[in-house]
Backbone bond lengths (Angstrom), bond angles and torsions (degrees), N, CA, C in turn:
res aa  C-N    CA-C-N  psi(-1)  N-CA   C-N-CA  omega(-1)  CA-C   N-CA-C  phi
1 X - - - 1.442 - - 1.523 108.41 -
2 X 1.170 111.06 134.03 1.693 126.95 179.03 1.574 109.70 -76.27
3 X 1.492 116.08 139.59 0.974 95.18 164.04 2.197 139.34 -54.20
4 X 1.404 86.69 -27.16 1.440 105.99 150.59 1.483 126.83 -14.01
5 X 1.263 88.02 -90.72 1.310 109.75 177.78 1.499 125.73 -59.22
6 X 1.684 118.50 -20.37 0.972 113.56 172.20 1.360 130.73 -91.91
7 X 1.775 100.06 -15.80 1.780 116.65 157.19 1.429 105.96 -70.23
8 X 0.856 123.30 -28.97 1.672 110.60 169.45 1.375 122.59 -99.29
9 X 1.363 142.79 5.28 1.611 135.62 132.99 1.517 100.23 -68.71
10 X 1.230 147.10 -36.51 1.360 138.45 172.74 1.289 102.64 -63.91
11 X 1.162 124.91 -63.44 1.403 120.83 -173.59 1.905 117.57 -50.76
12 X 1.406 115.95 -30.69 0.994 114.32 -173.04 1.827 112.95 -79.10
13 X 1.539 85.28 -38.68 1.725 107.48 171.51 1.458 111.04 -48.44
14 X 1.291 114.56 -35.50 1.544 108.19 -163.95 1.495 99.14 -87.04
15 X 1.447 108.60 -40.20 1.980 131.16 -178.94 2.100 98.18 -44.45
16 X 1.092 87.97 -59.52 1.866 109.59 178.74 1.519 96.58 -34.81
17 X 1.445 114.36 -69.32 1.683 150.97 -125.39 1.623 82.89 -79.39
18 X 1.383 109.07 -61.44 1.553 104.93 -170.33 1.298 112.32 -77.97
19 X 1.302 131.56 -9.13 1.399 120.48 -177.81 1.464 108.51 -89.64
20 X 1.649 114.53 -20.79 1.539 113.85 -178.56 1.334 116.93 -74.44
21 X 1.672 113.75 -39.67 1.424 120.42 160.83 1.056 126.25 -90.12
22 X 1.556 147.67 -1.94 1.257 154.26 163.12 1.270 117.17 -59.19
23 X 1.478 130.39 16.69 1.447 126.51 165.44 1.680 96.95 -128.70
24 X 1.192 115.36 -44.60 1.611 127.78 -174.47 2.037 83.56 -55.16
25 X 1.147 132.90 -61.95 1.492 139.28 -177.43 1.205 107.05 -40.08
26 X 1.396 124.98 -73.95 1.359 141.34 -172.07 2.152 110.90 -47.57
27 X 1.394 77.59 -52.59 1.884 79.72 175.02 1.513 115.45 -66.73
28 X 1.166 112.43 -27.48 1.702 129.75 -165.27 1.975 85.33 -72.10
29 X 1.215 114.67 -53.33 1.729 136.24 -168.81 1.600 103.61 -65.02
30 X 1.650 111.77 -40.90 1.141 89.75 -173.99 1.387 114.61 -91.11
31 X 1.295 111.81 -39.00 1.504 123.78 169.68 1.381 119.41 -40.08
32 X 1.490 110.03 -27.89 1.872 99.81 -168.48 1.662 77.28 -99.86
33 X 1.345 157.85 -14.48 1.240 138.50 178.80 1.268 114.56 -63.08
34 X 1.559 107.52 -42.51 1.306 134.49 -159.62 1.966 93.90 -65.21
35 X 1.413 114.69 -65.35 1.485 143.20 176.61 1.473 100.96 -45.59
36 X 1.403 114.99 -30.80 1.537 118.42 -168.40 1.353 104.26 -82.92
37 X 1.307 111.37 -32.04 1.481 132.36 -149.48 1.690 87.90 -90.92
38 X 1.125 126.66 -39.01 1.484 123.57 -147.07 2.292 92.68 -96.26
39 X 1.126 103.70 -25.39 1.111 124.92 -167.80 1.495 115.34 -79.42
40 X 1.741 101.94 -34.85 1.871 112.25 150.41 1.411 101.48 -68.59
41 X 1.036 114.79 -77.85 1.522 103.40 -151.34 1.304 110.72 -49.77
42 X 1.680 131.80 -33.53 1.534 115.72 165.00 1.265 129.96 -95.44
43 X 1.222 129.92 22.05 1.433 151.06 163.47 1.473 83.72 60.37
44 X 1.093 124.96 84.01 1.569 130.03 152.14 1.476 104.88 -130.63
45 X 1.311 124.16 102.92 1.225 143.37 165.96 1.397 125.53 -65.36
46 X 1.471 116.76 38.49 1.787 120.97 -160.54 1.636 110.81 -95.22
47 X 1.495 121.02 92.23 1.897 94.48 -155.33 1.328 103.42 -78.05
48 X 1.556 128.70 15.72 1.625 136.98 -176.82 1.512 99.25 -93.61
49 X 1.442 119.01 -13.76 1.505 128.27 174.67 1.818 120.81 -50.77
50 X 1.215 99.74 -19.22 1.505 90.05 -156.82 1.799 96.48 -121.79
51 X 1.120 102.17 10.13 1.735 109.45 -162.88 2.173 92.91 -86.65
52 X 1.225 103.01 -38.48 1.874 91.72 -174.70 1.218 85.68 -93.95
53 X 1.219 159.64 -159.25 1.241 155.38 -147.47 1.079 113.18 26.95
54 X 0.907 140.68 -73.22 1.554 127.99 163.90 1.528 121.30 -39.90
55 X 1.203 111.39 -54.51 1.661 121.26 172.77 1.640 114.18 -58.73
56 X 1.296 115.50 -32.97 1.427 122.91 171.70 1.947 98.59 -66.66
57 X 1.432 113.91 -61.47 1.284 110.44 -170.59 1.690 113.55 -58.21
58 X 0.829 110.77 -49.40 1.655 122.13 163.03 1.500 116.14 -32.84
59 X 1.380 106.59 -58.72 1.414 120.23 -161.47 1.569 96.42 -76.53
60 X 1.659 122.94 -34.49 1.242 115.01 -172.82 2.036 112.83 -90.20
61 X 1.358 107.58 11.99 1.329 109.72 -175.42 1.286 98.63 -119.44
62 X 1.355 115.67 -17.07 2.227 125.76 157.63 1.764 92.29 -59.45
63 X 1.430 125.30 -69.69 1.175 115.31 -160.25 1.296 114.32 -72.49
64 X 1.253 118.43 -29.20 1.777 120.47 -174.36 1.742 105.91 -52.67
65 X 1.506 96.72 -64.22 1.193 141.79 169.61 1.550 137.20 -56.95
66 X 1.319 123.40 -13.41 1.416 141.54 152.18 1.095 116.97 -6.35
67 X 1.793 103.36 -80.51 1.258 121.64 -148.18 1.641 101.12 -76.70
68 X 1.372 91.85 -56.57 1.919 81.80 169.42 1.440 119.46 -52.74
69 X 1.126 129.41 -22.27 1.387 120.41 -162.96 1.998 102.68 -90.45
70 X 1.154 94.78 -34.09 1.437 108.55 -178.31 2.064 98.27 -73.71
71 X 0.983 110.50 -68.42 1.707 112.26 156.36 1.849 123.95 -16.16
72 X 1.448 108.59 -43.78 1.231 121.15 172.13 1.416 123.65 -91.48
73 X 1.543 106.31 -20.01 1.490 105.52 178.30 1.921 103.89 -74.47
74 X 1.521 88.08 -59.13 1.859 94.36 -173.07 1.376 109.83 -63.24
75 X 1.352 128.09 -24.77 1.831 133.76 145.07 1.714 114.86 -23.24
76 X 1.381 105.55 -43.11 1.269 107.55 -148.29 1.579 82.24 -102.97
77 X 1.195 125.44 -44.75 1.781 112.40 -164.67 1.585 85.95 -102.11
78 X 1.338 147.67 50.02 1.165 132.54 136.73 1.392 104.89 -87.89
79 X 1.897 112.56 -30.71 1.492 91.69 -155.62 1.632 90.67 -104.01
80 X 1.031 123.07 13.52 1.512 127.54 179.04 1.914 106.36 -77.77
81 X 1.181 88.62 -46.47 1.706 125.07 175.34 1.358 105.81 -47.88
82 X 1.523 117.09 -48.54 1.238 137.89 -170.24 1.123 123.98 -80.99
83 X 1.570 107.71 -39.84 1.387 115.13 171.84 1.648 115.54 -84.24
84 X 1.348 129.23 3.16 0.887 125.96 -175.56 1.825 112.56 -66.99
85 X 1.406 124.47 -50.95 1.811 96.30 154.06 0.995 142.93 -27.34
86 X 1.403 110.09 -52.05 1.331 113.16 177.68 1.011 122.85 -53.44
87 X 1.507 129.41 -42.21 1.322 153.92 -151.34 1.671 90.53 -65.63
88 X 1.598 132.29 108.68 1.265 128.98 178.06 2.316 107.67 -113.06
């Protein structure tokens, strides 16, 4: 194996890595802004406030989102799988 080749299964790994959590992140980001936001304006200082709301948004962008995400994982180690001959 080249060094090559091994910056690019890393590179792809990380490419994979952020696209599987890069929506589960983003909802987690907007939701606690949103929770943060609602939490100034009524002076409720609860930092246990933002933990189900987030976990609800999370949990509903796992289920929306599954199948693609599961689609992209076995995407990624079919052709990893595949390239493994080649791999000298």
């Amino acid at each position: 194996m080249t060094d090559a080749t091994a910056v690019q299964i890393a590179t792809d790994a990380l490419v994979v890595g952020a696209k599987l959590a890069g929506p589960a992140l983003v909802v987690s980001l907007v939701v606690g802004v949103f929770v943060s936001l609602i939490q100034t304006v009524t002076s409720v200082q609860e930092m246990t406030l933002t933990f189900v709301p987030k976990l609800i948004g999370v949990g509903l962008i796992i289920v929306l989102g599954g199948s693609w995400m599961l689609a992209e994982l076995t995407g990624w180690v079919e052709d990893l799988w595949t390239s493994i001959p080649l791999i000298t």
